[in-house]
Structure formats: structure tokens, C-alpha cells
TIMI-41987 format. One record per residue: y, x, z of N, C-alpha, C in turn. Coordinates in pm, whole numbers, plus 50000, padded with zeros to 5 digits. Atoms other than C-alpha are relative to their C-alpha. Layout:
residues N
YXZYXZYXZ;...
end
This chain:
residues 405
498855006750059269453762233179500304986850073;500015014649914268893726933361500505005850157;499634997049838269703744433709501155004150014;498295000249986272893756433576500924993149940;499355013550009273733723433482500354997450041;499645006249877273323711833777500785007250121;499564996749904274683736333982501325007849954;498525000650047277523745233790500674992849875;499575007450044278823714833609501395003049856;498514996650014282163730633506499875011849890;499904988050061280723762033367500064994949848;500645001750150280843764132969499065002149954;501334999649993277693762532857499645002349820;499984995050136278533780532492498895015649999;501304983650025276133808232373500695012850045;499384984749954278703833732410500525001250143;499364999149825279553825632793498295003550050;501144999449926275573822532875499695014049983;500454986149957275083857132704500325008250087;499524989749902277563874932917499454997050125;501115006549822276053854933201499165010750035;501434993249999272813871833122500165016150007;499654985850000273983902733046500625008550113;500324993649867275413912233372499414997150118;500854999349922273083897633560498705004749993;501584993250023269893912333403500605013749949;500224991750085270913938133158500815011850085;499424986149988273643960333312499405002950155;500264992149920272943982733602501325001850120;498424999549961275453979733905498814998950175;500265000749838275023975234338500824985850059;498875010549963277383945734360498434986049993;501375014949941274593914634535500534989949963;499675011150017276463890034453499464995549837;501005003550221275563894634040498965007550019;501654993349967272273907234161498784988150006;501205010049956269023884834129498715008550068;500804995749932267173895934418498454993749994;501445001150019263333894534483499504999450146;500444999749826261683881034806499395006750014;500884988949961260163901235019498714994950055;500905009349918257883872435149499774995450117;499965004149880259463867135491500914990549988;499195013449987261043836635609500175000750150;500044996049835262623842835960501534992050004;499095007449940265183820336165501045012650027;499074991549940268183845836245501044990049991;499015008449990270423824736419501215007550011;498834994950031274443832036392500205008149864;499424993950096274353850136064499644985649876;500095008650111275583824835794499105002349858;500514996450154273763842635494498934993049994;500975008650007271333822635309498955013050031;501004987650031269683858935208500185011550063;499934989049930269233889335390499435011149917;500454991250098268873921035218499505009450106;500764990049976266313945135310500525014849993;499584985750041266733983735318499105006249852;501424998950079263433982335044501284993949863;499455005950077266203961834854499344984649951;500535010449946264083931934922501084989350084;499415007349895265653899835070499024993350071;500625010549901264563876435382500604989349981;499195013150002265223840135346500274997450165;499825010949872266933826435617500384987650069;500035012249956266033796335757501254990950092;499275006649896268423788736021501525000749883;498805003850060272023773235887501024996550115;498445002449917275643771136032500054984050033;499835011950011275863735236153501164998549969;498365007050066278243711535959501525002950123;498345002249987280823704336209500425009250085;499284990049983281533736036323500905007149896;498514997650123283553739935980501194989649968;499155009650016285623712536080501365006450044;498824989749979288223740636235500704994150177;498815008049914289423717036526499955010250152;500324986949875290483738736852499974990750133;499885007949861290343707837113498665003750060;500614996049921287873718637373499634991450128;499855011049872286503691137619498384991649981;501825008050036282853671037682500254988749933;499985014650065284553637737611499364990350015;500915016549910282263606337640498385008050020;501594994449993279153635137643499885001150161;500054995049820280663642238019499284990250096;501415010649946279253606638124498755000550018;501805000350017275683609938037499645017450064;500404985349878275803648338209500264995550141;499585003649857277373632638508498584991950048;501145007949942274513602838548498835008249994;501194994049974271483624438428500055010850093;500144988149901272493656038640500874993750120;498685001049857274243640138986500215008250097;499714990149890273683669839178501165006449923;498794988050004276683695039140499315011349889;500044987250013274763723939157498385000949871;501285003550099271673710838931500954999749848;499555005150079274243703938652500765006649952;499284982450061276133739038634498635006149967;500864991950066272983752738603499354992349889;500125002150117271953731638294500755004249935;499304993250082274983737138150500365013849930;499634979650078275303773938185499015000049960;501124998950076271783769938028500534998649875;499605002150158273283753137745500925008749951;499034997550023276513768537717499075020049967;500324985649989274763807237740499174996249853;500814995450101272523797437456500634996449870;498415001350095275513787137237500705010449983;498984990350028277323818837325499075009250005;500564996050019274633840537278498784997649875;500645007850114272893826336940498935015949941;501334989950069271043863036847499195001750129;500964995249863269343863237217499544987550039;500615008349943267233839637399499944997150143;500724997149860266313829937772498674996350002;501204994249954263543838637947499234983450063;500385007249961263283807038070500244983949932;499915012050014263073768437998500894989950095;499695007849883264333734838113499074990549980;501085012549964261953706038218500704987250091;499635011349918263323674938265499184987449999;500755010049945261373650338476500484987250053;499595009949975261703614738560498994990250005;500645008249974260033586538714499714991849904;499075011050074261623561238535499804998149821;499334995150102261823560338188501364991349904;498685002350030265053555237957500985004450119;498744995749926267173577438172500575007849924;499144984650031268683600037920499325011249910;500544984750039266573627437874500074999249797;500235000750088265633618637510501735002449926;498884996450033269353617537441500975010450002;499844981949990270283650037605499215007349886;500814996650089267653662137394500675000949817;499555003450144269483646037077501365010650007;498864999650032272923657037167499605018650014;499784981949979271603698337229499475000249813;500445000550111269833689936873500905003349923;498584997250107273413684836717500565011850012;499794986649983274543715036893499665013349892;501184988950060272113740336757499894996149828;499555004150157272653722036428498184995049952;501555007250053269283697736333499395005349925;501404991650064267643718936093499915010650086;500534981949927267673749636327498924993350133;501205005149866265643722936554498954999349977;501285008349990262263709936634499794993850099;500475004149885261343684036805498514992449950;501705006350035257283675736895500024992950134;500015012449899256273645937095498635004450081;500844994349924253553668337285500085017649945;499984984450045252673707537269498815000649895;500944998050033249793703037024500385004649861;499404991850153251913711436697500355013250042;499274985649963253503739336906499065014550013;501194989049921250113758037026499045001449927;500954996750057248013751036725500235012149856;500034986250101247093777636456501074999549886;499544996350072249583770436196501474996450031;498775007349909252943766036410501075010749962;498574987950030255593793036224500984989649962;499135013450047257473763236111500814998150140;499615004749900258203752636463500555009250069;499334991249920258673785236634500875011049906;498654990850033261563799936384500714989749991;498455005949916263833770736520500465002750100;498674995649851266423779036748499484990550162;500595010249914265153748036925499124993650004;501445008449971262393733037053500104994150099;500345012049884261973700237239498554999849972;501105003849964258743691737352499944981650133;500235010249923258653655837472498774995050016;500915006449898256403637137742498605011649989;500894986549975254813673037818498804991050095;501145003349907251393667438003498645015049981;500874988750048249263702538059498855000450180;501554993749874246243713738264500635016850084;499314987149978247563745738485498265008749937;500884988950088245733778138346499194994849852;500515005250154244533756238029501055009149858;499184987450143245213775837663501574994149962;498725007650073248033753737553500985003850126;498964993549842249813763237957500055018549994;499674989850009249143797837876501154999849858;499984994950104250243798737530501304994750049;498994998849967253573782137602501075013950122;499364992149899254393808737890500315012249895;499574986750126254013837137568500894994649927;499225006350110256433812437350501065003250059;498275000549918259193812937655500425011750022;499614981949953259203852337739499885006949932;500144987550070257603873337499500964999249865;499185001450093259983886537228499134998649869;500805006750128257143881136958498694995649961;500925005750011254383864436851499174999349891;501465003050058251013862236620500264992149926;499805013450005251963835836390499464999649850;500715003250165250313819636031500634989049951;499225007050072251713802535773498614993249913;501165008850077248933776035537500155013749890;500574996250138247423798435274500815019349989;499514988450028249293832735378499195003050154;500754995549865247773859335668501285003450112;499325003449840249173857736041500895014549961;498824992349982252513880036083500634995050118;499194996949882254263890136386501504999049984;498565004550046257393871936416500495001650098;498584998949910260443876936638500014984350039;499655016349937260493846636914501725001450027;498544997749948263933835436909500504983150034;499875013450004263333797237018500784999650135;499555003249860264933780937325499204987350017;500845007950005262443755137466501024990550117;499265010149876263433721537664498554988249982;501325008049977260493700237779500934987450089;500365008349921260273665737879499124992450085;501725010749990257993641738078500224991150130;500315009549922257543612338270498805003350094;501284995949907254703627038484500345014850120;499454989149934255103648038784499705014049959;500504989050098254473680238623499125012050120;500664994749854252023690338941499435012449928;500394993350060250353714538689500815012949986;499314988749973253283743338774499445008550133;500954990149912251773771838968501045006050072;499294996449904252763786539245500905012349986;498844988550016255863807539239500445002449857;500275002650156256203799538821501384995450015;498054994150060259953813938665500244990149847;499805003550145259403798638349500574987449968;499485012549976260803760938443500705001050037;498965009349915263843747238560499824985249982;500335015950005262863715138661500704990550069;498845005649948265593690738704498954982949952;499755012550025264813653738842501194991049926;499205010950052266683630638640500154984050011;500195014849929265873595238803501614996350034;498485005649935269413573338816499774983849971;500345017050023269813536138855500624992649870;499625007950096270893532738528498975000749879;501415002950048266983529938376500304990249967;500035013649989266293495938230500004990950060;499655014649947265643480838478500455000950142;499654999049885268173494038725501404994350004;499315009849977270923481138886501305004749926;499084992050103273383502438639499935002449885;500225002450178271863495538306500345001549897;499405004650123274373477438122500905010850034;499154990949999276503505938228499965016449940;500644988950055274283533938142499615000649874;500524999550191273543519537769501554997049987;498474998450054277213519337735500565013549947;499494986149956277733556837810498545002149853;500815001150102274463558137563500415001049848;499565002650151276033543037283500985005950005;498844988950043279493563937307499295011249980;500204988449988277463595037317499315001749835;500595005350136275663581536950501164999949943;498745004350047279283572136866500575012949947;499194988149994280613607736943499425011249936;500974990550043277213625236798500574996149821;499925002250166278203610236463501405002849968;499204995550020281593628036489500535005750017;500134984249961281723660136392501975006050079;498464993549871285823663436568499194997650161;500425000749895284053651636883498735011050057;501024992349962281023673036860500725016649992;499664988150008283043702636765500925004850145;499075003049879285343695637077498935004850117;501344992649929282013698037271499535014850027;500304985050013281133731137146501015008250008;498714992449974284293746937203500205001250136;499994996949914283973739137522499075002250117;501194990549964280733753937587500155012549961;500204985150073281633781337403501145007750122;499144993549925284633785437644499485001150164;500455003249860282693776637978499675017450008;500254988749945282413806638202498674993950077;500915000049911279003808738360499905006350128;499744986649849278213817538720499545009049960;499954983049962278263847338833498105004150009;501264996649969274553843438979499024995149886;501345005350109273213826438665499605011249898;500734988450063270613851638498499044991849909;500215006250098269273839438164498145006649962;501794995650020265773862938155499184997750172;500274997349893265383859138488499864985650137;500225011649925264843821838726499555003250133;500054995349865265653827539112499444984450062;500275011849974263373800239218500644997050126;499655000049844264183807539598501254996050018;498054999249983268303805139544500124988049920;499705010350118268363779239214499254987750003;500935010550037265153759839274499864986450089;499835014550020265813722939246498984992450138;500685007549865264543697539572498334998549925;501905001650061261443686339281499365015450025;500424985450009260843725339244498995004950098;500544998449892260473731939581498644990750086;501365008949937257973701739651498805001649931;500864995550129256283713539354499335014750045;500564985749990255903752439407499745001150134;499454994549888256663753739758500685011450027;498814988350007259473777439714499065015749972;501144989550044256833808339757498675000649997;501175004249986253973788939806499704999850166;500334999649897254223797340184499854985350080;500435012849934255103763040260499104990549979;501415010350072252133745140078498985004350095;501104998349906250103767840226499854998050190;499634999049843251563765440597499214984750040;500655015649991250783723140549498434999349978;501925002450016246743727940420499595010050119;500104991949877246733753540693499924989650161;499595008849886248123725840930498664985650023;501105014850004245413699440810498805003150041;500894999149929242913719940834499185004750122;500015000949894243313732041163499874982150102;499955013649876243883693441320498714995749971;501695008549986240423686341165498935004950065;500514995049923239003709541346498645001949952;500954998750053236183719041115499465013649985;499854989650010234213745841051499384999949899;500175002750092233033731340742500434992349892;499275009650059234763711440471499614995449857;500755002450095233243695740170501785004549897;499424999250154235243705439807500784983049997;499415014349954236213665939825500805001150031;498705004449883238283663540097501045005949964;497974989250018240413694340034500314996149873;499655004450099240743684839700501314986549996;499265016649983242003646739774501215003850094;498584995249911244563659440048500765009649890;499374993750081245733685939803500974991849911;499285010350122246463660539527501094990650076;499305008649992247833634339727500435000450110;499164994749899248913645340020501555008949993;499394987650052250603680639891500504996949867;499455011650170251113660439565499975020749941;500584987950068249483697539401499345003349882;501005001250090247553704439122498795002550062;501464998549988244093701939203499295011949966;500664985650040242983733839025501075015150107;499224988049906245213753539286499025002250124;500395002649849242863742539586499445011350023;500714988549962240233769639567500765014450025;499044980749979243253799939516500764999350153;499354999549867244873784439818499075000650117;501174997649883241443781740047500165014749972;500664989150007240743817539907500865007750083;498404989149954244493830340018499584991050143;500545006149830243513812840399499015009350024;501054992049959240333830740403498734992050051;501475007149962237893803040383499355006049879;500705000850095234813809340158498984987649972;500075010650066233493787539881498455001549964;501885001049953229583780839896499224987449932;500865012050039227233755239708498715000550071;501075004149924224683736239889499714990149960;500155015750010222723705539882499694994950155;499925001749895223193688340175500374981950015;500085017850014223333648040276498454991449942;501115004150030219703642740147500384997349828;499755007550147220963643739752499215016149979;501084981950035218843672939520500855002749928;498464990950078222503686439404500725008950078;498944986849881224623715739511501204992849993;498905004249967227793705839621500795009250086;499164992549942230663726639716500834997250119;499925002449840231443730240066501415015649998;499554987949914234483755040229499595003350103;501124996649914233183776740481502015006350099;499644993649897235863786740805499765016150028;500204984449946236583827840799499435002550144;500945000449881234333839041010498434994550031;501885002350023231323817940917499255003849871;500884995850138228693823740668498974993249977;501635006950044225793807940439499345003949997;501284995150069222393814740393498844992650002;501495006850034219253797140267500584986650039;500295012649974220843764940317500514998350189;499475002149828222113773140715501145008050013;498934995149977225183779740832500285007650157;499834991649927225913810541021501495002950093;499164999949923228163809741311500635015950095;499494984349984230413839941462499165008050152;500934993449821228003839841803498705003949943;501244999650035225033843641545499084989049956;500635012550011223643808641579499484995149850;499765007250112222593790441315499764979750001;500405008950023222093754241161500124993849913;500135004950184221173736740848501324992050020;498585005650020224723729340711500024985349950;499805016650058224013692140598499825000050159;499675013049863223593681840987501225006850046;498824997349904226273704441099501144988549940;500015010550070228303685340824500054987450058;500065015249962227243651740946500094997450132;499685002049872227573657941303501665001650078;498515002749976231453667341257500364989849995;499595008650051231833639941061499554988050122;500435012849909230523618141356498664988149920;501475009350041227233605341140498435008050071;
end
């Protein structure tokens, strides 16, 4: 009685209006849902684009559904245009061709609201206060703020009770930082591709839910932790001189605050989405699919090395000029990182793809093994290193006699 007080004010609230109330909503027998008091079925699933709160089952069961129509797309207006959002796309994306392909990112996952891509975006930056966080805000309004999530690392996203997070439409992940092959780097790669997932709710058992998120990562850190030849990023630098403390600032917190201005008005935001909704995407842009070789960004390429050939062509190049036929774990390591600017846990897959082998010894007068690469073609044993004429010699002086000690 108190709920249809409150939720219908107006109604009469005489004995003989509540019985009929009651009476065709409990007593008589009919198919019409609307005077039907349905019965959950105990799922709760994001289905984005269908306005219904409730979804009816074939069991005659409903699904609640989480995801909602954002407000100011019922504002009706048909103007079509970025408006002061076009600024802050112009400074954070200044390439051309970096900045159609965000968009047709955005714009495809706007005009496609029951499908997903296959892939992410990752936007990186030296700097910080360039934007990103605000891009971030203004795809939020898009997608309509409850159909979002945003987590300020992946550790809400990857731990055991994360159904909350992955039946939003959206997911930010700001100031990403991962280990390559670590669980939380796998587990995101199953969040971005696979269509479903394993998932638990507090105090109910794990159910297999339909992924239907779109992910956008940030981070201030070079994100060296992307593996070689890895579809699942688009990684767009965003570095512009209008950071705090660049020489375009006061110009860039201008464009800032209109875009706050324009987020808080739903004719402007609807104007936005109208004309995402109308944007034609290229031709070559493929939404399950990330052509690193054709699409992938100048960071990308210094990152992956397009197929990895060129990473490997440069540790190839180094370690030919050193002219070794031994190389301590160390060295290649430290050139990797900061040379190749690499992840460190790549070194051994890239020696292995060369055709050096990887060997522990103790050697230098310490009583520890220490990992040494070995030159295809040579070999260890007992502590001596076997050369392709047969020869041998204990690998700590060979070792120290390259090295000129």
C-alpha cells in the first residue's frame, strides 16, 4: 500500500478501486504482461539497446535488465555535429589517421549497441593531464553512466566477484600497469574477445554470462608489457603541449571546461551522438579484428615491432657487434629494456627465436648459478663450454677473457 502511494500519487486509494486493482492483477487469469506480476528468474544481465526494464523468459520467467536508455537521448533533437567535443578530439588525437580510427571505434560501438569489438583502446601518455581522463568521461555520457564502469586499476575487474563490472557496456580502466603473461594480462585478453565468461555474484554460485563490455584503458607508463604481434590494443599516444605544464595549457583547460559545459547538456550531447550515429566508418576498419601491420600507431610499432621482425633484426644486430659467444642473462636483459625499450620477460622468447640456448652456471668465482646465453652452435657441459671445432673451456674464463678481464 505505501509503494502505491508513492508511486502512484493520483490513484484513488478507496477499497473498491484497490480491490479491482487486486483482482486483475492476482485473481483473474489472462496473457496481457503489463497486468501481470512476474517472478524473477534470478538473472541480472546488461542487454544493451533494448529499453525494457524486464525481459520475459520463454519459462515465463523475467531477466532484470540492468543496462538503461541514457537520459538525453529522449531529448528528440536532430542537430548532428561534435561541437566544443571536436576540440579535445583534435588536441588528444593530432594524427589524422590515429583519430578516424578512434572514432570509428567509438562511433561503431554506438551503432552497434547488441555487439561488441574484439578489440580495445589504450591510451598512453607521458605527460599527465592531457585529456585522456576526459575522453574517458565524455564516452561515459555516451553509453549513458549507469551502463558504465570505471576502475582506477584492473584489480576490481580480474578479481573473483567482478559481475557488477563486466555487465556494463563500458569499462574504463585507468593508469593500467600489468606484468606480460601475468593472470590479471591474461584474464583481461578473455574479457576483450571471448563472447562469455565464468562470473560470481557475493553469496550466489558462478554463472556464465554473455561478455558484452567495450574496454578503454589508460596509463601514464609505457605499456612495454604488450607482446609481440598482440590485436587486442589500439594504442594511441596522446602527449600534446597543452599538459600543465605546457606551452598550451591555458588553452587546453579552456577546451576542458567547454567539453564539462557541453557534457552537462543533454541538446549538446545528443548532437554528439547523432553524429556518431551518422558517421560512416572506413571501409578498412574491422571491429573483431586489429590490422596491426596497416593501423598500427608509430607507439605500436616501437612497442611490438610491427611483427616482431624488427625487434628481433636490432638484438640480432647487438649481438652480432659484440661478438660473443657467450652472454650473461644481464646484459641481454638491460639492452632489451632500455635499449629496445621491451618488456624484459620477452628476452628469453626472443634469444630462443635467434637460436641461442639458455644455460645456468656458476662462473666469476661466486657459489651461484647464473644464467648465461649460449651462441647456436655452442654447447654446455659440467661447467665448460663446448665449441663447434670440439674444443673446450671452463665458461667463467671464456666469459672473462671476452670481457677483456
Amino acid at each position: 500500500m505505501q509503494m502505491i502511494a508513492v508511486e502512484f500519487p493520483d490513484l484513488p486509494r478507496d477499497p473498491q478501486t484497490l480491490k479491482a486493482v487486486f483482482r486483475i492483477a492476482i485473481e483473474l487469469q489472462h496473457t496481457d504482461r503489463q497486468r501481470t506480476i512476474p517472478y524473477w528468474g534470478g538473472q541480472i544481465r546488461s542487454l544493451p539497446g533494448h529499453p525494457e526494464r524486464l525481459v520475459w523468459n520463454p519459462s515465463g520467467s523475467v531477466t532484470v535488465n540492468s543496462w538503461r536508455v541514457p537520459a538525453y537521448r529522449q531529448h528528440g533533437t536532430n542537430r548532428a555535429r561534435y561541437g566544443r567535443f571536436g576540440p579535445l578530439f583534435r588536441a588528444l588525437f593530432p594524427r589524422p589517421r590515429e583519430r578516424r580510427m578512434v572514432l570509428d571505434w567509438v562511433a561503431w560501438t554506438l551503432q552497434n549497441e547488441t555487439d561488441r569489438p574484439a578489440w580495445a583502446l589504450l591510451l598512453y601518455s607521458k605527460a599527465k593531464g592531457t585529456g585522456k581522463s576526459t575522453f574517458c568521461d565524455v564516452l561515459r555520457h555516451l553509453h549513458g553512466v549507469n551502463n558504465s564502469a570505471t576502475q582506477n586499476n584492473v584489480d576490481n575487474l580480474v578479481t573473483r566477484f567482478n559481475t557488477q563490472v563486466l555487465t556494463s557496456r563500458l569499462v574504463i580502466c585507468e593508469e593500467l600497469s600489468l606484468r606480460s603473461e601475468s593472470k590479471q594480462s591474461n584474464a583481461l585478453k578473455t574479457f576483450i574477445t571471448d563472447s562469455t565468461v565464468l562470473s560470481e555474484r557475493k553469496g550466489r554460485e558462478a554463472e556464465l554470462l554473455p561478455l558484452i563490455s567495450c574496454f578503454v584503458f589508460t596509463t601514464n607508463h609505457l605499456p612495454t608489457w604488450l607482446e609481440t604481434g598482440e590485436r587486442r590494443y589500439f594504442v594511441v599516444q596522446t602527449d600534446h603541449d597543452g599538459h600543465a605544464s605546457g606551452s598550451r595549457a591555458t588553452e587546453f583547460t579552456n577546451i576542458i571546461a567547454g567539453v564539462y559545459e557541453a557534457l552537462a547538456n543533454p541538446d549538446e550531447l545528443a548532437a554528439l551522438y547523432n553524429a556518431l550515429m551518422r558517421r560512416r566508418v572506413g571501409d578498412g576498419f574491422n571491429p573483431k579484428s586489429l590490422n596491426t601491420e596497416r593501423d598500427g600507431t608509430a607507439i605500436m610499432k616501437q612497442l611490438l615491432g610491427t611483427t616482431g621482425e624488427t625487434v628481433l633484426d636490432q638484438l640480432e644486430e647487438f649481438l652480432d657487434s659484440e661478438g660473443l659467444d657467450v652472454i650473461p642473462q644481464t646484459v641481454v636483459q638491460e639492452h632489451v629494456t632500455k635499449e629496445l625499450r621491451q618488456n624484459g620477460n620477452r628476452t628469453r622468447h626472443m634469444m630462443q627465436e635467434l637460436g641461442w640456448a639458455q644455460h645456468k652456471v656458476k662462473w666469476g668465482g661466486v657459489d651461484y648459478a647464473r644464467v648465461v646465453w649460449v651462441k647456436p652452435g655452442y654447447h654446455v657441459a659440467d661447467g665448460n663450454l663446448i665449441q663447434p671445432d670440439g674444443t673446450t673451456e671452463p665458461i667463467g674464463e671464456h666469459i672473462l677473457r671476452e670481457a677483456g678481464l
